[in-house]
Structure formats: structure tokens, C-alpha cells
C-alpha positions in Angstrom: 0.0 0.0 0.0 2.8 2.2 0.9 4.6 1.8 -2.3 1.6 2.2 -4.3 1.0 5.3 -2.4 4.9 6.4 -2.9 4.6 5.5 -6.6 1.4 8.1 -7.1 3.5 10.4 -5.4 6.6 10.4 -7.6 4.5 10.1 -11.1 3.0 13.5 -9.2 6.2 15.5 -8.6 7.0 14.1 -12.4 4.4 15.6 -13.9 4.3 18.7 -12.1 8.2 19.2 -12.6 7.6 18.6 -16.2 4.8 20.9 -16.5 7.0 23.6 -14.6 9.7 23.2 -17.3 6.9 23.3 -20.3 6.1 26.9 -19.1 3.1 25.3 -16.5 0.6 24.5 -19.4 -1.5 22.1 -17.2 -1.6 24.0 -14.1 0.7 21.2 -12.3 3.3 23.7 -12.2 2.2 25.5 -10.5 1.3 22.9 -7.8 5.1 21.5 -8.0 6.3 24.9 -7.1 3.6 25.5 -4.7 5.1 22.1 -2.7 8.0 23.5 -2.4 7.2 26.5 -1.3 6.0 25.8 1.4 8.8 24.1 2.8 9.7 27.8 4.6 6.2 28.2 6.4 6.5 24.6 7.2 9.8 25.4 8.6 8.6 28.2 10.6 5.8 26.3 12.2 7.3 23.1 12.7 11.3 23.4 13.7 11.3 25.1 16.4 8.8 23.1 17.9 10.3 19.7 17.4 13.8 21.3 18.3 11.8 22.1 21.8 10.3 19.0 22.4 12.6 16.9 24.9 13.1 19.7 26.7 9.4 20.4 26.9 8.7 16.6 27.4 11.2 16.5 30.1 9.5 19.4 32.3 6.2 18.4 31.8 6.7 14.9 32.3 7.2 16.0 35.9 3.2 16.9 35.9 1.9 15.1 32.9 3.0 11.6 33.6 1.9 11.2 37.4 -1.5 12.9 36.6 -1.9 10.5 33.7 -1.3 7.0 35.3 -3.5 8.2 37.7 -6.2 8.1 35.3 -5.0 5.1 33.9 -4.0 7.0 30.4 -0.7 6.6 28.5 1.4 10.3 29.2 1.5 9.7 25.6 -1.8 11.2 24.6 -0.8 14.2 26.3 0.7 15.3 23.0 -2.0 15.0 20.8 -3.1 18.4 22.3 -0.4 19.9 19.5 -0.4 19.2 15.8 1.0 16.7 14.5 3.7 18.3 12.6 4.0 20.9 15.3 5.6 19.1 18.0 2.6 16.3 19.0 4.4 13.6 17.2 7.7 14.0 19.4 6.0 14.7 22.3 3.9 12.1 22.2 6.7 9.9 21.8 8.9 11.2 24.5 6.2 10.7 27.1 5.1 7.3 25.5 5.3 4.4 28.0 3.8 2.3 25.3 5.3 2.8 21.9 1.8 2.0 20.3 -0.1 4.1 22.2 3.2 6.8 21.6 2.6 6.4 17.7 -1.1 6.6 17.9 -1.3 10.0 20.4 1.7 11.5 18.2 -0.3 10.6 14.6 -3.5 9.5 14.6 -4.8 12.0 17.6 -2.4 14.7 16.9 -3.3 14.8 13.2 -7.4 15.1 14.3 -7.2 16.8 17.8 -4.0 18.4 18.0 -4.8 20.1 14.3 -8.7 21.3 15.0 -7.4 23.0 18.7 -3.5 24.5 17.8 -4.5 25.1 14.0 -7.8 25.3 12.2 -9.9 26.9 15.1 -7.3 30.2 15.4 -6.6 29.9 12.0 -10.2 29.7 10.8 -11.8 31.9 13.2 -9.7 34.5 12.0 -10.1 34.1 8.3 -13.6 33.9 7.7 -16.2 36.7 7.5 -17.3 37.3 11.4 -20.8 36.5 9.8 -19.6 33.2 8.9 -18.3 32.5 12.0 -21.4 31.1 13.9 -21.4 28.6 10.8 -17.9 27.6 11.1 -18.0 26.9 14.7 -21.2 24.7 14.4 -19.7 22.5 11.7 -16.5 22.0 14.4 -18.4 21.1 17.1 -20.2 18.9 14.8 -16.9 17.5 13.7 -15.7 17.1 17.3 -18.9 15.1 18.0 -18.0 12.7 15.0 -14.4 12.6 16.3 -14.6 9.3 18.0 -15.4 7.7 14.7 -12.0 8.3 13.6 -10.6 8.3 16.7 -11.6 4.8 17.4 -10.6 3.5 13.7 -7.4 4.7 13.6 -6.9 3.3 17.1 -8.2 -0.2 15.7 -5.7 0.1 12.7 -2.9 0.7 15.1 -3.3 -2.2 16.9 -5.0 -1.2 20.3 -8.3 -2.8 21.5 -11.5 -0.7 21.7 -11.5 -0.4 25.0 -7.8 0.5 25.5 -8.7 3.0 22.4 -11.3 4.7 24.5 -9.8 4.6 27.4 -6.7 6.5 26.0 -8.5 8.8 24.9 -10.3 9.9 27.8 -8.7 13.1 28.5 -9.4 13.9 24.8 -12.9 13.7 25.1 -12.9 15.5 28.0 -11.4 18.6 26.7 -13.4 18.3 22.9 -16.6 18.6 25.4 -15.0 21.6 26.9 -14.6 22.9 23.2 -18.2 21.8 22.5 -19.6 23.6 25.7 -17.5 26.8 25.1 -18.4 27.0 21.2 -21.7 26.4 22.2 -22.7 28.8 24.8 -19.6 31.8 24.7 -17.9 31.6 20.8 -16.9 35.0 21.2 -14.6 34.5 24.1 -13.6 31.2 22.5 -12.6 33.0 19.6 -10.6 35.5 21.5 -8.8 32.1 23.4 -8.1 30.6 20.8 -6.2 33.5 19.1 -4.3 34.0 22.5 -3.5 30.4 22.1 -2.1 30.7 19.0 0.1 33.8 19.7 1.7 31.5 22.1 2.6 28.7 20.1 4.2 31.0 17.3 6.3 32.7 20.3 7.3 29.4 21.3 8.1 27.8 17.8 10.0 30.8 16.9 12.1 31.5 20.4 12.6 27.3 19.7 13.8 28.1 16.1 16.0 30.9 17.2 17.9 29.0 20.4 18.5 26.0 17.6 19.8 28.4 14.9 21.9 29.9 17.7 23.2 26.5 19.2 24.0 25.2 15.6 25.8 28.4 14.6 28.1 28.8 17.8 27.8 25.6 19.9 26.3 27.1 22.8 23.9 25.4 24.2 21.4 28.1 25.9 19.2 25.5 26.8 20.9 21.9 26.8 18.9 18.8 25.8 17.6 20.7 22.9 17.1 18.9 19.6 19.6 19.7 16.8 17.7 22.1 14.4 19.3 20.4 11.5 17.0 16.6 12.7 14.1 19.7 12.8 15.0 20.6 9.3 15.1 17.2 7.9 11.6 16.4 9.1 10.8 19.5 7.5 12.6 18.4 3.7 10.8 14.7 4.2 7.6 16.6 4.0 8.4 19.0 1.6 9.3 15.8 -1.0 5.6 14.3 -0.4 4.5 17.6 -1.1 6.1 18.1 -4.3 3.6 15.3 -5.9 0.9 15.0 -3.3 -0.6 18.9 -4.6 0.0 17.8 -8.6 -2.4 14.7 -7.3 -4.6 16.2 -5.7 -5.3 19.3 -8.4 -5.7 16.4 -11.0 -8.2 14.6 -8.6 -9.6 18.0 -8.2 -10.3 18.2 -11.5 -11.5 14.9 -11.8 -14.7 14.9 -9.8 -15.8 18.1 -11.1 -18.8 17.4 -12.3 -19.6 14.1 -10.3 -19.7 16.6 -7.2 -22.0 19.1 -9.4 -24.4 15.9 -9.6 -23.5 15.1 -6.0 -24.3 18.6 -5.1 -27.9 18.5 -6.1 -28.7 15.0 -4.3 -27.1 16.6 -0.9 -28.4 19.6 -1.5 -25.3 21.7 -1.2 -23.2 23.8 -3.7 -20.4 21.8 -5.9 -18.0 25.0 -4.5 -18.9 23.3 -1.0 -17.8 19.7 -2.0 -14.8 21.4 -3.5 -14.2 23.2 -0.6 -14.0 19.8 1.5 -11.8 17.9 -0.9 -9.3 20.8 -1.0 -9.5 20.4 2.8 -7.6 17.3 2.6 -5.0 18.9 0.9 -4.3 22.5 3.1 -7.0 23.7 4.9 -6.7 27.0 4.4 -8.3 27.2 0.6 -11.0 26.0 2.4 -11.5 28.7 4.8 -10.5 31.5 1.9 -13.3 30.5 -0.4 -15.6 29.7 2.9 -17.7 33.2 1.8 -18.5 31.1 -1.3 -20.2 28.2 -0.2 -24.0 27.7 0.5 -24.9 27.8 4.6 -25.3 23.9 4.8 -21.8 23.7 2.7 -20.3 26.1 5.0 -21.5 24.0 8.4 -20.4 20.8 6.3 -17.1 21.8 5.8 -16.4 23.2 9.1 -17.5 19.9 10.6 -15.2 17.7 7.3 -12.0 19.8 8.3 -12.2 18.6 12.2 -10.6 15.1 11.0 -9.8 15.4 7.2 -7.4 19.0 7.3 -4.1 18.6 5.6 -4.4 14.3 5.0 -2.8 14.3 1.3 -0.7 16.8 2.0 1.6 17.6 5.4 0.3 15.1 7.3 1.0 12.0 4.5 4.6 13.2 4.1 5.0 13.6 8.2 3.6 9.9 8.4 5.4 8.7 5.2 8.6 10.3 7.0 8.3 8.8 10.3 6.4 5.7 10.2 5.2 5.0 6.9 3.1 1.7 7.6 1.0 3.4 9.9 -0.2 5.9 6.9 -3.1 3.3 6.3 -4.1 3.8 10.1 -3.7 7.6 9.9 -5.4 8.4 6.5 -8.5 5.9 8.0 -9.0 7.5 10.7 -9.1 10.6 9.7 -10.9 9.8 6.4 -13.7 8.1 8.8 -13.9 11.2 10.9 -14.2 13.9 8.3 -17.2 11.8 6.1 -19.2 11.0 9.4 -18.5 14.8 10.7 -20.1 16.1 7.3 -22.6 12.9 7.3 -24.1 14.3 10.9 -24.0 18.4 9.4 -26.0 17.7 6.2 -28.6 15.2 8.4 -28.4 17.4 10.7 -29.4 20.4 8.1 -32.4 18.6 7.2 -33.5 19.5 3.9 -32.3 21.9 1.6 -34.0 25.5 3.1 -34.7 24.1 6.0 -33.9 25.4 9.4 -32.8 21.8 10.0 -32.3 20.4 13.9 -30.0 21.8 16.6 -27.5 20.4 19.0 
């Protein structure tokens, strides 16, 4: 599966690089170049953060790991409160007293959890039109109510039991219902958390970024036990070569299901910009929330609630898994797949019918 997966890849990069040198006549060019491009916000986001990591693992396993075997949880899940390619992968694993439940906290939870609370909620809630914004945060509680779906298949695929799987995850569901309450009943001051949040982790990432450029420069070690930013920066490249035919793919699959999704549209009611929207999701999520204004309101809720579990699958987060632990991409990409269908599933039923007012939560 892997290698079929690796294979798509590469015909991907070699069709975009060969667009690219035929003066971008396809458009998968463009998409090559895009790929790489973003190996510099990537960087920004993601070095620092991994460069902090033991050091970060090694205070707050101080806290974290009593607290958690008091519950009866792995430490590990602790990390899947960060993204997965900002730091919850390594953490995850540092705190792991179970290597399984250390690669399913650092992939499958941090690629669905960590993502929706250190990533799309900021990022979203700050992109789209402040009248959109009651939509968007109904379609992510919707998506953290359909969480467990993935949760629990990607947990399957990774080896654990059900029970262990929920059982793990305990503190997660814990603090999505804290989300759910606090988008629920005060979205405002969520909104203003959130961004807070956010601030913080950039401060970090970049004060990480700037103590490992320093240490590598001269030597000195401001903080010791510090990861080398050049191990950072290679996690960084390993993505950035996914990425260079993963966007070429998906812009052709893009294509592809244009007009199946306009006839999809009209059976689920929703615009084909919506289902475009959603698939695009998978890829980055922020096209997603730049054409948001676009959508119909049942797309809008629909893709809020699909970018919970499916942001950034066949893009970042394929090349993070295909870079650390490649045979557990089948485990990843299921459970987030899973999540993000059954997350829009439950927003269009719970739409009702095209017009209508639909149910509420």
C-alpha cells in the first residue's frame, strides 16, 4: 500500500516538474512549485517546535505523567493536544510508556485533535467573514462530535483494542466537550482564546527556532537537551518531498470529480463550491477557509464539521507519516478519512433539507 502510495507520489512530482519546465501549461506547475514552497512556512511552524520538544517533554513529564497514570492514560496522549507536525508527534513519543499508544497520540490523535485545537480553530476563526463565524463553529463542534469515529478506527488500525482505544482517549474527550460547551454557549470568548493560544505557540516555535539556529551556529547550548535544528529541518525536507507530488495529485483529482460533485451537489443539497471546498481540505486547509464566503450555509457548516478530522491528510500530514512511520499511513489516513465523512454525514442530516432550518444540538 505504501509503495503504491509512494509511486502516485513520484508520477506527481514528475508531472508537475515537467509541466513547470513546459512553461506550466497544465496548471501542475504551478502545484510542483507551490510544494515546495511551502517548505519555509513549514519550517517556521514546525522546527522550532520539534527542536523544543525533549526539553518540553522532560518538564512536563514532571506533571503530565503522574497525573496521567492516575487516570489510567498513556502520558502519551498528552501530545495529541499539539499538531501533529507541530511538535505532538515528538512529544507524544517522549512521554510514551507504550510505543503503540506513543505512535497513535503522536499521529493519529495529533493529526485530528491536535490540528482542530492548535491550527484550524485560530486559524479559521480569524479568516472567515465574522458573519460566517457562527457557521464555522457549528460545523467543528459537529466535527468534534464525529471525532470518535476516527478516533476509534485509527486506534483499531494501530493495533489497540476498543477499550484501550477509549480509554486512552479519555482526557481527549474530556477537553473536545469543553470545546463543544465553550463554542456552544460563549464563541466570542472562545474566539478570542483561541487567538491567545495561537500567539503562544508562534512565540514558542519561533524563540525554539531561534535558540537551535543559535546552538548550531556557535555551539552554545542556551538551553541543553535541545534537539539539533538540522534533525528539525530534515523532518521539515521529508515533507516537503511528499508535497512536491501530493498537490500535482490532488489538483488532478480536483479536476477529476468536477462534475460528479456538481451531480453530488444537487442530491445533498449543497453547492459543488462546498464539496470542493472539502476535498481541497484534505490537501491544506486554508483554501478551504479563503473561499468559505463562497459556499452555501449547509456547505459552509459541512465543511467546518469535514476539516475537524480530514485537514491537511494528502498533504503535510501524509509526508509527516510517510517520514516517520510510513506503515501506519493506512491507520492515519482511515481515521481521519472516517472522521471527516461521518463529521459532514451528521452536518448535512443534521441540516435537514435543503431551506430548512434543520435540527439543533
Amino acid at each position: 500500500m505504501n509503495g503504491v502510495l509512494m509511486a502516485v507520489m513520484a508520477a506527481g512530482a514528475a508531472l508537475g516538474g515537467a509541466d513547470r519546465v513546459l512553461g506550466n501549461r497544465l496548471g501542475l506547475g504551478e502545484q510542483f512549485e507551490k510544494g515546495f514552497m511551502l517548505l519555509g512556512p513549514m519550517a517556521l511552524s514546525m522546527a522550532g517546535m520539534i527542536c523544543l520538544v525533549p526539553v518540553l517533554a522532560d518538564w512536563l513529564g514532571r506533571v503530565i505523567v503522574p497525573l496521567y497514570r492516575l487516570m489510567g492514560v498513556d502520558p502519551a496522549m498528552f501530545g495529541s493536544v499539539l499538531a501533529i507536525d507541530m511538535g505532538g508527534y515528538q512529544l507524544a513519543k517522549e512521554l510514551a510508556e507504550d510505543p503503540v499508544v506513543g505512535s497513535y497520540a503522536g499521529l493519529v490523535v495529533s493529526a485530528i485533535f491536535g490540528v482542530t485545537l492548535v491550527f484550524t480553530i485560530p486559524v479559521g476563526m480569524g479568516m472567515v467573514a465574522p458573519e460566517d463565524r457562527p457557521l464555522l463553529a457549528r460545523g467543528i463542534m459537529l466535527g468534534l462530535a464525529a471525532m470518535p469515529v476516527g478516533l476509534v478506527a485509527g486506534g483499531l488500525l494501530c493495533g489497540l483494542t476498543l477499550p484501550a482505544c477509549l480509554r486512552q482517549n479519555l482526557p481527549v474527550f474530556a477537553l473536545a466537550l469543553a470545546l463543544l460547551l465553550g463554542l456552544r454557549l460563549a464563541p466570542d470568548r472562545m474566539v478570542k482564546g483561541f487567538c491567545l493560544l495561537s500567539e503562544a505557540i508562534k512565540a514558542l516555535v519561533t524563540l525554539g527556532l531561534v535558540l537551535g539556529a543559535v546552538e548550531t551556529l556557535t555551539g552554545w547550548a542556551i538551553l541543553p537537551g535541545m534537539a539539533p535544528l538540522g534533525e528539525a529541518m530534515e523532518v521539515v525536507a521529508s515533507i516537503g518531498v511528499v508535497m512536491l507530488g501530493s498537490l500535482p495529485v490532488a489538483e488532478l483529482l480536483r479536476r477529476g470529480l468536477e462534475r460528479p460533485f456538481a451531480l453530488l451537489g444537487r442530491r445533498l443539497g449543497v453547492s459543488p463550491r462546498s464539496l470542493t471546498g472539502m476535498l481541497v481540505g484534505l490537501v491544506s486547509p486554508l483554501p478551504t477557509l479563503a473561499m468559505f464566503g463562497e459556499m452555501d450555509r449547509r456547505g459552509k457548516t459541512a465543511a467546518g464539521a469535514f476539516l475537524v478530522s480530514g485537514a491537511s491528510l494528502m498533504a503535510a500530514h501524509m509526508g509527516f507519516v510517510l517520514s516517520t512511520e510510513p506503515e501506519l499511513l493506512g491507520a492515519v489516513a482511515a481515521g481521519k478519512l472516517s472522521g471527516a465523512l461521518a463529521a459532514a454525514a451528521l452536518a448535512l442530516w443534521l441540516g435537514g433539507r435543503p431551506g430548512a432550518e434543520g435540527r439543533t444540538i
